[in-house]
C-alpha atoms as one frame of an Amber mdcrd trajectory, in Angstrom:
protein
  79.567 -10.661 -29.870  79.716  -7.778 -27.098  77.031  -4.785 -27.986  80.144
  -2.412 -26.298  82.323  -3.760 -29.607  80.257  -1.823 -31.771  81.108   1.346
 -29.522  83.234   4.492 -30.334  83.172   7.826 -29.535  81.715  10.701 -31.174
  81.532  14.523 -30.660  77.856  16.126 -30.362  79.760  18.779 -32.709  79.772
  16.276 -35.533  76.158  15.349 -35.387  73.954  16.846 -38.316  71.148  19.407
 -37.290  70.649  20.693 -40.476  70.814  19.260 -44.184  73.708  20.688 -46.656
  72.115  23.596 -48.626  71.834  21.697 -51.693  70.952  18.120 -51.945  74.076
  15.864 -53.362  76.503  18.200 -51.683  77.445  15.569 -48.889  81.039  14.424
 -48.408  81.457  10.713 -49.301  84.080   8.456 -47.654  84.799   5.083 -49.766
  86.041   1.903 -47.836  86.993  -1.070 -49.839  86.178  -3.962 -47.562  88.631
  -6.279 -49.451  91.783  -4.259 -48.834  90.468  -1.360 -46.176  91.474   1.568
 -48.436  90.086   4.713 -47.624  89.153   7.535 -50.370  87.967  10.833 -49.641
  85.366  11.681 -52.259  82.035  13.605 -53.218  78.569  12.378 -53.290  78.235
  13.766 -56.666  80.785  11.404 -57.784  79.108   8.519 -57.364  78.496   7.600
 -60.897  82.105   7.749 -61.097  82.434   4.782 -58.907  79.820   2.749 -60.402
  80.303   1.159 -63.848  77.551   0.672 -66.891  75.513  -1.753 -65.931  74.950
  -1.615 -62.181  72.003  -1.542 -60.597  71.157   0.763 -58.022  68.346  -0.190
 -55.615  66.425   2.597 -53.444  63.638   2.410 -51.078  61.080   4.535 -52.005
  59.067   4.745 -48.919  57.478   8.215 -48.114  57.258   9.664 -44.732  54.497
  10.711 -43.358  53.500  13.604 -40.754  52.870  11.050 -38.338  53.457  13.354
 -34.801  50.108  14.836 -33.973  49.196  16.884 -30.823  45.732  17.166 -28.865
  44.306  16.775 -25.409  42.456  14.173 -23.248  39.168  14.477 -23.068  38.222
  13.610 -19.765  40.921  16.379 -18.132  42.445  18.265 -21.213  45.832  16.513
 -19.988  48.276  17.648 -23.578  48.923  14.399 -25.465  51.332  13.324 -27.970
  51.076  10.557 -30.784  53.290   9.116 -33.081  51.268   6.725 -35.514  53.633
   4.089 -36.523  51.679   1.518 -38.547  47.833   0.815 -39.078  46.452  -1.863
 -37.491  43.023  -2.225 -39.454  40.776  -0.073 -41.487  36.868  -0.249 -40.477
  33.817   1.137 -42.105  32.808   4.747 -42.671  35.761   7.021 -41.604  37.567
   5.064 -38.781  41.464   3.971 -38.262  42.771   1.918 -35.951  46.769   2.509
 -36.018  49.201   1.251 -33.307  50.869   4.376 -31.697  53.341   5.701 -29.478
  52.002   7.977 -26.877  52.973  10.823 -24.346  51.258  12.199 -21.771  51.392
  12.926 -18.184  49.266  10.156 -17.304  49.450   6.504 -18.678  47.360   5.259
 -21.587  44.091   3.189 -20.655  41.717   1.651 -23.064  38.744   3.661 -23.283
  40.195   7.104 -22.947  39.288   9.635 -25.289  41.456  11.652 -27.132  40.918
  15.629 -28.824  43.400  15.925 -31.867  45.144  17.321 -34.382  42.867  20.829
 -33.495  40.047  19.289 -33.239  39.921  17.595 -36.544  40.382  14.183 -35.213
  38.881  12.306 -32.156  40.254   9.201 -30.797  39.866   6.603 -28.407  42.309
   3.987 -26.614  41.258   0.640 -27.669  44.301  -1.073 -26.092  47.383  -0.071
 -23.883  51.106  -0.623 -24.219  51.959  -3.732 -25.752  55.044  -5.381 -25.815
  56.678  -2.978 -28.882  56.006  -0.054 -26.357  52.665   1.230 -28.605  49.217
   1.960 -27.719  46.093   0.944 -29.993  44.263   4.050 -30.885  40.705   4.175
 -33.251  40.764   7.171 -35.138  37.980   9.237 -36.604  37.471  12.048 -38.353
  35.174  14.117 -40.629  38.035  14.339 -43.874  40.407  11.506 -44.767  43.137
  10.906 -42.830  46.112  11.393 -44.886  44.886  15.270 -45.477  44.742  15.897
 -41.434  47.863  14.816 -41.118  49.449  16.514 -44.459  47.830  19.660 -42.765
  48.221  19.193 -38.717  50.925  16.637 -38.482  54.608  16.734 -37.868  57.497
  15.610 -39.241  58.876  12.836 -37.035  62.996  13.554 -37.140  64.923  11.373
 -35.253  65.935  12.309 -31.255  69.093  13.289 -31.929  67.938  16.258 -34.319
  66.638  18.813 -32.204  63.877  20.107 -33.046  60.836  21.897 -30.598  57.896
  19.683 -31.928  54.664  21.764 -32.867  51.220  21.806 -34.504  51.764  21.268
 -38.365  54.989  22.014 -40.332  54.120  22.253 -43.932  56.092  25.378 -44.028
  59.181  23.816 -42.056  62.017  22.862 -44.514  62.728  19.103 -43.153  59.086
  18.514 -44.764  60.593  17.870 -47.981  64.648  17.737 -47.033  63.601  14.786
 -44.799  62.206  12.665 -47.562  63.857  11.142 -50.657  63.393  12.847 -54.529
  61.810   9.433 -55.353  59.604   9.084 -52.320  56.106   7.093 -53.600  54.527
   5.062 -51.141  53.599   7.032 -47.946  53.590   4.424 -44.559  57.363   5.611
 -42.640  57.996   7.097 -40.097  62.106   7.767 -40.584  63.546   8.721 -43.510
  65.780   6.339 -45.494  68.468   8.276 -45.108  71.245   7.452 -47.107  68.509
   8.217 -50.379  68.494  11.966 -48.910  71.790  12.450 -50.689  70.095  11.933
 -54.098  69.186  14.610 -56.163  67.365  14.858 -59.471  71.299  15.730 -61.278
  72.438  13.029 -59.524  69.990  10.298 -60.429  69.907  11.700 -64.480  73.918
  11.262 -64.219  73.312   7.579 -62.824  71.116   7.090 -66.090  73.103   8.458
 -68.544  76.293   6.678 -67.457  74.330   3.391 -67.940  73.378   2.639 -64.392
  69.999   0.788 -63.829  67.649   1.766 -60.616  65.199  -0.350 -59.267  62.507
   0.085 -56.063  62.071  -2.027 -52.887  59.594  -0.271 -50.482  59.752  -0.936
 -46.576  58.009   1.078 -43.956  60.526   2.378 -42.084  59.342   2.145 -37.719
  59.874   3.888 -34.858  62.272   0.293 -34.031  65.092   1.941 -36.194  65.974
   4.218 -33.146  65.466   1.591 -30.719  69.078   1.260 -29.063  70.350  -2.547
 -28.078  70.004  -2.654 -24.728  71.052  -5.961 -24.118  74.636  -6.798 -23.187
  75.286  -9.541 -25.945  74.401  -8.421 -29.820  72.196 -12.020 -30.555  69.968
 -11.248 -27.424  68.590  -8.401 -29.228  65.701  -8.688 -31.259  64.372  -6.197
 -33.978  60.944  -4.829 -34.835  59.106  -6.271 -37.398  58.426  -3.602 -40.492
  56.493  -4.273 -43.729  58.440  -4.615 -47.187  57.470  -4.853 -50.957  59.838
  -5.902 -53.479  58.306  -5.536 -57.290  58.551  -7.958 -60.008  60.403  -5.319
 -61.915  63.015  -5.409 -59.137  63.552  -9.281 -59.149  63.959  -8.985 -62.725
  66.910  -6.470 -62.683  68.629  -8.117 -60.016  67.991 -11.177 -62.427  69.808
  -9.183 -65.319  72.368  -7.399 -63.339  73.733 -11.185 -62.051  73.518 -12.505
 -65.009  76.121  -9.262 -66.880  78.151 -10.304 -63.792  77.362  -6.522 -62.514
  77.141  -5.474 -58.787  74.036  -4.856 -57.107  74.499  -1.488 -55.012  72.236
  -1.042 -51.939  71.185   2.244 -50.956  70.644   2.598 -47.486  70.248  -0.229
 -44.968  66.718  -0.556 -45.130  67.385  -1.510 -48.445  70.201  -4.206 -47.849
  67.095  -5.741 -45.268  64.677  -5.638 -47.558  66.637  -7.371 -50.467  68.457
  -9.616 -47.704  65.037 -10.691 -46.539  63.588 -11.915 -49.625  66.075 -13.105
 -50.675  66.826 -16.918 -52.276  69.349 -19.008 -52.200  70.498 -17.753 -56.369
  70.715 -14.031 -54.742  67.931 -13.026 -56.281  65.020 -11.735 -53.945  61.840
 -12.903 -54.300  58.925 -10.477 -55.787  55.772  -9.768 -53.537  54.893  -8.212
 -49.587  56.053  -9.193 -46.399  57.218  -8.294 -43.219  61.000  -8.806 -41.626
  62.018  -8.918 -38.460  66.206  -9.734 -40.167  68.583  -8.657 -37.584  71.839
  -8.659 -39.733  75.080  -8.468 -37.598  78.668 -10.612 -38.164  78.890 -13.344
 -39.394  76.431 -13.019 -42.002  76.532 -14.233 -45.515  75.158 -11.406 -47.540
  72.886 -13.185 -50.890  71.961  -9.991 -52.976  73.928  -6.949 -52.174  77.471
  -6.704 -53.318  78.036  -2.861 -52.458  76.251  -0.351 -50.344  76.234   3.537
 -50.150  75.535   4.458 -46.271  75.210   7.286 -43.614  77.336   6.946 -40.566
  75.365   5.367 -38.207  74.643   5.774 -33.583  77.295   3.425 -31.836  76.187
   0.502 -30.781  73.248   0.182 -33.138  71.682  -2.577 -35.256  72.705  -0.425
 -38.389  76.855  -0.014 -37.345  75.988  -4.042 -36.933  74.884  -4.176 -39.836
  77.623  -2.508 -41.878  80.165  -4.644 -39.650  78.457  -7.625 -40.872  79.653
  -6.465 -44.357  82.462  -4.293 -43.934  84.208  -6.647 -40.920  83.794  -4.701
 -37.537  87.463  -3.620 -37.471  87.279  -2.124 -40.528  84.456   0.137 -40.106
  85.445   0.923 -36.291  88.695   2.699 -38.460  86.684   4.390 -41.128  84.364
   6.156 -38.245  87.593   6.687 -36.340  89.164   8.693 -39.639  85.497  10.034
 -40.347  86.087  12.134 -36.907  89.391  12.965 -37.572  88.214  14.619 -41.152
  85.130  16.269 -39.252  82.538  14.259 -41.217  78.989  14.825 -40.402  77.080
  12.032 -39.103  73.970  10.812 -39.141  70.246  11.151 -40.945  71.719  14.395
 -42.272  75.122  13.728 -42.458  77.662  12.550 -44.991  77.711   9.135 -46.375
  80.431   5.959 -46.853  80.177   4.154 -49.736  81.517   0.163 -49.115  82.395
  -1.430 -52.591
């Protein structure tokens, strides 16, 4: 398949700055991939959709404050980092993460780095690699986690504009760019489509009878990489780490075997369970990491329904929702989506496929 298949067009207009005032206030369109219907709906009605029984499976990765700001040593040059994963942990109070980095002047190992006001030195310990990071050793008099709860940045997404600056635990996409049920901190996007979710919302889920379950996977900097190559299998996707808990085999386990549906939420989600998963549908329980580049035809093993933002054209996620959906189908439900002014995006309205 042609990456320009997975194209349409979209008005800047439509594009979410801004959260809805209320979490679980977002307009849902349903698509049923069997027939193509389109509903018009409420994300607050999604336990109306569901039936007793289902399970609902989140990822409950936590984003963390990863943009920090400083200055070379050597010239005072300003520098930006993103830290996207951690490469190794060493003795006494020293990081080594993997990193994207801006400056005016390329990244060299041995450069020194001034950060986060002072509170963190660094040093290049290897350039750009082939992912486009830098290796950087960190070190610092407190733990890391509090510099960056107190200096960092939120990392939103390019298309949410945003002047970047030093520390934003005041700024409200701290918390409105992380899920309710956020646990384990190592993202650096949001799973979006788990934005929608509220406390009310997740209480109805429970009292109607609807199971939840966790899969965690460390959302990278790779999920805004666009697909620059001209044919969609040439493309090739960044590896991110995953965890899916015994508990969550288990209620896959039960929901298969009441004949109930297994409801994805989010597409990091559908890769996690899609990734471990066996040839019964029922993912396996431990770590990993997946590189699972999911676009048509692909036979999907564990997830029977998913609940979805509207994703960039001509990305691995629009692929992805193709791949279950059928490309023609979804191409119409975005096309309809802009016609009823949807928002799109990390802060935009959702679709739920059933």
């Amino acid at each position: 398949m042609k990456t320009a298949d997975f194209d349409y067009e979209l008005p800047e207009a439509l594009i979410a700055q801004e959260p809805p005032p209320e979490r679980g206030q977002s307009r849902m369109m349903v698509l049923y991939r069997d027939s193509g219907r389109l509903e018009h709906d409420s994300v607050a009605s999604l336990p109306d959709r569901l039936a007793a029984g289902d399970l609902v499976v989140v990822n409950d990765t936590r984003v963390i404050p990863a943009r920090i700001f400083g200055e070379r040593a050597d010239s005072g040059g300003r520098v930006e980092l993103l830290l996207c994963e951690p490469a190794a942990s060493e003795a006494g109070e020293c990081e080594v993460w993997d990193c994207l980095y801006r400056a005016s002047r390329p990244a060299r190992p041995g450069i020194r780095l001034n950060l986060a006001s002072g509170r963190l030195n660094a040093e290049v310990v290897a350039g750009i690699n082939e992912r486009g990071m830098v290796r950087v050793r960190l070190e610092g008099k407190e733990p890391l986690a509090e510099i960056l709860e107190a200096e960092g940045t939120t990392p939103l997404p390019p298309y949410i504009k945003r002047e970047p600056r030093h520390g934003d635990r005041i700024s409200p996409d701290r918390a409105r760019y992380q899920t309710v049920y956020a646990r384990h901190a190592g993202a650096v996007a949001a799973p979006t489509a788990g934005l929608h979710f509220s406390s009310t919302l997740l209480a109805d889920l429970e009292e109607r009878g609807i199971e939840r379950a966790n899969v965690t996977l460390h959302v990278g900097p790779g999920t805004f990489r666009p697909v620059k190559s001209d044919r969609v299998c040439d493309h090739s996707m960044d590896s991110e780490r995953f965890v899916v808990p015994a508990a969550t085999q288990d209620a896959v386990r039960r929901a298969r075997a009441r004949g109930k549906r297994v409801v994805a939420v989010g597409t990091t989600t559908v890769r996690t369970l899609e990734s471990a998963a066996a040839e019964d549908g029922i993912p396996r329980a431990g770590e990993g990491r997946t590189s699972l580049f999911i676009y048509p035809p692909y036979r999907f093993r564990v997830v029977d329904a998913i609940l979805t933002n509207f994703h960039l054209p001509r990305s691995t996620l629009i692929m992805m929702i193709s791949a279950f959906a059928g490309r023609e189908q979804v191409l119409k439900a975005y096309a309809e989506a802009v016609r009823q002014r949807y928002r799109f995006y990390s802060y935009g309205d959702c679709m739920l496929i059933l």
